[in-house]
C-alpha positions, 0 to 999 in steps of 0.5 A: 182381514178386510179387503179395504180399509174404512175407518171413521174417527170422531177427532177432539180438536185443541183450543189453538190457532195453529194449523192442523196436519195430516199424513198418514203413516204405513207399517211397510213401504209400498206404493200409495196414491191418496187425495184429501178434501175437507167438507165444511158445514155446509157440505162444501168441499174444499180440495186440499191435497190434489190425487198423486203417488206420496212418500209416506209420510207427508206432512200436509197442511189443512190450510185452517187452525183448529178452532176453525175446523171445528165441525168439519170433515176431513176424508182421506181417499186413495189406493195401495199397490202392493209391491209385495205380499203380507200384511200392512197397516196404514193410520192417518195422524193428525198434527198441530204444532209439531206435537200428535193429537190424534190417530184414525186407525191403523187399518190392516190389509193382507196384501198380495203382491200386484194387487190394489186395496183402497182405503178411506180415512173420514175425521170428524172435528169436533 
C-alpha cells in the first residue's frame, strides 16, 4: 500500500443551482485533520473549510451552485493520525441537494498505530 493517499478526480457537475457538498467518509474512525480551498480559473484560491480535527463525516458547503463551479478545483489537504493499526480507506463525496454525485476515491493506507499519513483529494469540475 502506498505511504500517502494522492488521488486526482475529473467531477461531471449536474445542471443546477443547488450548492455543492463535500465530506469525506472513512472506513474506520481515527483522527483526521483536513483543509479545503477552491482554485478558480484564475488560479485564485478561496478558502473554504479552515484546517481543524473533523468528525467524519461533514458536510461542507462549498459556498457556489454547480453551474458555477464549472472549471474550478477543489483540493482537499490533511492528515490521519492513527489510533490503531491496519487498514483504512478514505473517499471524498460530492453532495448536491442531499443526493450523491460523485466520488474521489477511496484511497487506502495501511496505518500503524502512532504513525501519520497525509491525503490529498483535487476534484476537477467540469
Amino acid at each position: 500500500m502506498p505511504d500517502n493517499i494522492d488521488l486526482t478526480c475529473t467531477i461531471p457537475l449536474p445542471d443546477s443551482a443547488h450548492h455543492v457538498f463535500v465530506q469525506l467518509e472513512e472506513t474506520r474512525p481515527e483522527r483526521v485533520e483536513y483543509r479545503i480551498n477552491l482554485r478558480d480559473p484564475d488560479n485564485n484560491v478561496i478558502h473554504v473549510v479552515p484546517q481543524n480535527f473533523y468528525d467524519i463525516p461533514v458536510p461542507h458547503d462549498l459556498g457556489r451552485s454547480t453551474n458555477a463551479l464549472r472549471g474550478y478545483k477543489m483540493i482537499c489537504v490533511g492528515e490521519v493520525k492513527f489510533a490503531v493499526s491496519g487498514p483504512w480507506q478514505l473517499r471524498c463525496e460530492l453532495r448536491v441537494n442531499d443526493s450523491l454525485v460523485s466520488t474521489c476515491g477511496p484511497g487506502a493506507l495501511n496505518g500503524i498505530q502512532g504513525t501519520v499519513k497525509m491525503f490529498r483529494f483535487t476534484c476537477i469540475f467540469v
